[in-house]
Structure formats: C-alpha cells, structure tokens
C-alpha positions as CSV (number, residue, x, y, z in Angstrom):
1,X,-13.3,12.9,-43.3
2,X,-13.4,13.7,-39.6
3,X,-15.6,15.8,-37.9
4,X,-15.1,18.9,-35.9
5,X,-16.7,16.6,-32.5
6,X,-13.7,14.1,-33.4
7,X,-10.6,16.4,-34.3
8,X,-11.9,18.0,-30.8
9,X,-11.8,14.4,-29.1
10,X,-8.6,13.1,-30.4
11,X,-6.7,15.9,-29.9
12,X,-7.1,17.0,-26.4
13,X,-4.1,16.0,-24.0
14,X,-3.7,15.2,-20.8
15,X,-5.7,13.5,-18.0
16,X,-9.4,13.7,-18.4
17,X,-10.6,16.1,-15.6
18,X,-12.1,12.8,-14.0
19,X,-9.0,11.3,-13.7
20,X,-7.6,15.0,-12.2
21,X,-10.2,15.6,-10.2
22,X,-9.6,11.4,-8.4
23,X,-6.4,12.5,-8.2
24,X,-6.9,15.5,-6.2
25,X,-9.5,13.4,-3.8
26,X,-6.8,11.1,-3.4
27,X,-4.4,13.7,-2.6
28,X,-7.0,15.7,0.1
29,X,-7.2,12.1,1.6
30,X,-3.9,11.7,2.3
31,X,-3.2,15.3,3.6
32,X,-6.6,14.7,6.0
33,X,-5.4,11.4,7.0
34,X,-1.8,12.8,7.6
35,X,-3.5,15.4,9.8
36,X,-6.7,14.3,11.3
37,X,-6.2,10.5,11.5
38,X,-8.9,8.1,10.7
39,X,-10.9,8.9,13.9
40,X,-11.7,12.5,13.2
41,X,-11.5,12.4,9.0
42,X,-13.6,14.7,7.1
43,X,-14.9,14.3,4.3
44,X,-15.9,17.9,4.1
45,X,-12.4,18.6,4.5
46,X,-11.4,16.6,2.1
47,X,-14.6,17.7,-0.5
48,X,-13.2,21.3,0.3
49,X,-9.3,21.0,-0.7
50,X,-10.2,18.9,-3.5
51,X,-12.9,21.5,-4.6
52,X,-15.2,18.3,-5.7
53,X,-18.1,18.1,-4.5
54,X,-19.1,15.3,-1.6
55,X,-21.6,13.3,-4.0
56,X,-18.6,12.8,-6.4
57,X,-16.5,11.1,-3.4
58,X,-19.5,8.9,-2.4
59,X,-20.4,8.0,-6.1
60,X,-16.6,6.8,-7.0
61,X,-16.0,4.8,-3.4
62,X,-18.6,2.3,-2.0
63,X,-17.3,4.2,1.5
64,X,-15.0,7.0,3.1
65,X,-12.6,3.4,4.2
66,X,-11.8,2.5,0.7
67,X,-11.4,5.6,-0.4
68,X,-8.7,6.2,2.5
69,X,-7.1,2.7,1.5
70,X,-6.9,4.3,-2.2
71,X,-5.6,6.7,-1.4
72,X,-2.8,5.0,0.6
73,X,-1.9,2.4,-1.1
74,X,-1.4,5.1,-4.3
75,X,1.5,5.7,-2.5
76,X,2.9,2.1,-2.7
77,X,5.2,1.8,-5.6
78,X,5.8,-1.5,-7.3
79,X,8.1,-4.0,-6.5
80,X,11.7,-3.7,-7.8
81,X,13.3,-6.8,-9.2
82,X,14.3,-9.0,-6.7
83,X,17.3,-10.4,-8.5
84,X,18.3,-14.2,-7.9
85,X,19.6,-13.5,-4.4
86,X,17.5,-14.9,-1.5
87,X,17.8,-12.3,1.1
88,X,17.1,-9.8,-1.8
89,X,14.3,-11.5,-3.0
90,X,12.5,-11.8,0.0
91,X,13.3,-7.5,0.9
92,X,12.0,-6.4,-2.9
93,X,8.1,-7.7,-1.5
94,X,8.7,-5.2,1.7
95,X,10.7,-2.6,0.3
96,X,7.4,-1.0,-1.7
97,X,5.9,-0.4,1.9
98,X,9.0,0.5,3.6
99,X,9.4,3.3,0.4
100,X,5.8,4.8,1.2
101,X,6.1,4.7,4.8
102,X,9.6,6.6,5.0
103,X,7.8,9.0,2.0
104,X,7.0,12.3,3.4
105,X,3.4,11.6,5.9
106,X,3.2,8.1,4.4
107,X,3.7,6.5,7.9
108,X,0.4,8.3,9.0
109,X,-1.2,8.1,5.6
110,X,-1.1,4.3,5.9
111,X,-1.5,4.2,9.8
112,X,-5.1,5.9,8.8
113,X,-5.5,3.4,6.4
114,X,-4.8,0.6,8.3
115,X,-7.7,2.1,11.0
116,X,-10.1,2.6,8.0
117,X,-9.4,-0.9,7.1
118,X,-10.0,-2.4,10.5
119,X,-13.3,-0.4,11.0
120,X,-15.0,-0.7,7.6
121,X,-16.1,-3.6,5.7
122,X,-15.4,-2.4,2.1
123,X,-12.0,-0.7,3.2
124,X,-11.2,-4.3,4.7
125,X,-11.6,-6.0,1.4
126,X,-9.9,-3.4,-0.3
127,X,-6.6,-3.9,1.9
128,X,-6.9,-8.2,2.2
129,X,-7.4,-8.1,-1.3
130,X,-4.3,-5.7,-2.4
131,X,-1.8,-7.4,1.0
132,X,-2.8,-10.9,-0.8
133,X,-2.2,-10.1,-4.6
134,X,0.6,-8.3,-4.0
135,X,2.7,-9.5,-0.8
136,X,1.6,-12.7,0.5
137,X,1.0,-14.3,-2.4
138,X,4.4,-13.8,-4.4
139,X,6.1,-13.7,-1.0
140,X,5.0,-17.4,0.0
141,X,6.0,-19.0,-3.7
142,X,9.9,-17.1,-2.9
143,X,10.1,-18.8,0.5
144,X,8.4,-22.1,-1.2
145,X,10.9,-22.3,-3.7
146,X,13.4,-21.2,-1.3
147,X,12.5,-24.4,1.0
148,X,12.3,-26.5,-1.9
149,X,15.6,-25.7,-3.1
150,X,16.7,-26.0,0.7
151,X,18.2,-22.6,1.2
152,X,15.8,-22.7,4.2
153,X,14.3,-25.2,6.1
154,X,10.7,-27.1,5.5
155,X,9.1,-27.2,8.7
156,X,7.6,-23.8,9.2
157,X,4.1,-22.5,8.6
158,X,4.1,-19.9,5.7
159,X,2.0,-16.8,6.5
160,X,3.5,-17.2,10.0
161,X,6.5,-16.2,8.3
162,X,5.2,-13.6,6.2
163,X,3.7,-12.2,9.5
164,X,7.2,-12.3,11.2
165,X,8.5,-10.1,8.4
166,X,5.9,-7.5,8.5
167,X,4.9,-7.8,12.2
168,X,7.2,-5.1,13.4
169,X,6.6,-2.3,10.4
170,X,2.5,-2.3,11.2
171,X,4.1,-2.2,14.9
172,X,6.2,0.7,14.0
173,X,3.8,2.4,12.0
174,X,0.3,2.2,14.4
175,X,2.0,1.6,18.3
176,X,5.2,3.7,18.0
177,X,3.4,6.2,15.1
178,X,7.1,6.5,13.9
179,X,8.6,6.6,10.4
180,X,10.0,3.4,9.3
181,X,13.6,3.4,9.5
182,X,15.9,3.1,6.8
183,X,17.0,-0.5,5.6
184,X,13.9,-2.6,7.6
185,X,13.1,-4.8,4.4
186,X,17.0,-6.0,4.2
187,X,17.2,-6.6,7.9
188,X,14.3,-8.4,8.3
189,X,14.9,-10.5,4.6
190,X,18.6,-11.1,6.6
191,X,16.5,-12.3,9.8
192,X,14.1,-14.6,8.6
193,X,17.3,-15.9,6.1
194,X,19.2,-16.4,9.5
195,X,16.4,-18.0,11.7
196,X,15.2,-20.9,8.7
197,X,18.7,-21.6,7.4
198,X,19.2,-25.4,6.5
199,X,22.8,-24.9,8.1
C-alpha cells in the first residue's frame, strides 16, 4: 500500500521547479544577450529576471559562456527530414539555424553566443561539440554519399565545403548584425549543388 510521501511524489505534474527555474535562466540569457551583447552581459541581470539566485547559475554551468551557448542553441530546433532530394538534403542540416536566427532576437541571441564561444574555454567546447554532432558530421556523410554516387564531384575538401555553406550566415549574423533572410539554407544547398556538379 502506498504511502502518503509516494501518492504525493507520483502525483505531482508538471516540470520540477528545477527544470522551471533552468528554463527561466535560459530565458533571462537570451533576453540579456538580445540586449546587452556578450561584452557587457550580466549575470546579475540575468539572476534578477530569472529571480534565481547567482550561486544556482554558477553551480548548473561550469561558466557564464556555456550558459549563453545553452541558452542559444535551445533555440535550434531539430532537423527536418531531408527527403531523398540532394539540394534538400543538404538545406534540412542549415535550415535549424536559419529557423533560430530569423526567430524573434535569435540573430543576436546566437551572435552573443558565438562571442561567448570564441572568448571562453568551456563555452568553446560546448559549441565545437554541438556544430560537430549535429552539422558537420551528418553534413559531410550527405555530400560523401552524394560524391560517391556522383551527383557531385570528388575532388573537393569536405569541411571546406561545409564552411562555404555556413560562411555567409555567421557573416550575416556577427559583421552585418542582420536577421538571416528568408530561404538562405535552399540557396546556398542550390549553390554548392551548382559549383560541385559532375555535369
């Protein structure tokens, strides 16, 4: 027979107040970033709009970076299916960053981000480690198989590739501190497509 302590434990819904209070750090990050840029972020502003206090933020983040990259790349959605078409394929890896950085303040959410990442060590490994797992890594077996099956050509360097493809959005997004405009991932899919054509 259950206890009062369980029935109490099972039946509570919702997030825990853990998870809603992350959530709300998260949140406060982005609106800092959005406003203040990495340069002149607060914490304190951040502890404040959150109401959490700053020892919670330094106890769930090994530093104020990875906890802006968090809170960026929160605002990443997944990749759609790319389908069997090439051009398609290759714009489904982009289009999750494209989506965040034409969301509301996403450009300068992940311009902050991308400053974070540059300047701190854990905030660094935190980006490498997400770009890897969850762009370069499926985009290089698409344009692998692609060459294999000699929709494109052979004799190009991989990541230089990848870097063509994303060059101009991290352009866009920290030189031009624009929005990314609407459609980038197809055109660019449709460029690369165009330049390494077997035909």
């Amino acid at each position: 027979m259950p206890t009062d302590a369980s029935v109490k434990k099972t039946s509570r819904k919702g997030p825990s107040r853990s998870e809603e209070s992350r959530s709300a750090i998260l949140e406060a990050t982005r609106a800092e970033l959005a406003e203040s840029g990495w340069r002149t972020f607060s914490v304190d502003a951040v502890a404040k709009r959150a109401s959490a206090s700053k020892q919670t933020i330094y106890r769930w983040w090994p530093s104020i970076g990875a906890m802006c990259v968090d809170a960026a790349l929160a605002l990443v959605p997944d990749s759609p299916d790319g389908g069997r078409d090439p051009q398609e394929r290759i714009a489904t890896l982009i289009v999750p960053l494209e989506a965040a950085a034409r969301t509301g303040n996403g450009h300068a959410v992940l311009r902050g981000a991308l400053m974070a990442a540059a300047d701190d060590q854990h905030a660094g490994e935190a980006w490498r480690a997400w770009m890897s797992r969850d762009i370069r890594q499926p985009m290089r077996m698409v344009l692998a198989e692609l060459a294999a099956k000699r929709v494109i050509r052979r004799d190009f360097d991989l990541d230089e590739v990848i870097e063509q493809l994303l060059g101009p959005l991290w352009h866009r997004i920290c030189v031009i501190r624009g929005p990314v405009k609407e459609g980038y991932s197809v055109q660019q899919a449709r460029y690369a497509l165009r330049v390494y054509s077997t035909i």
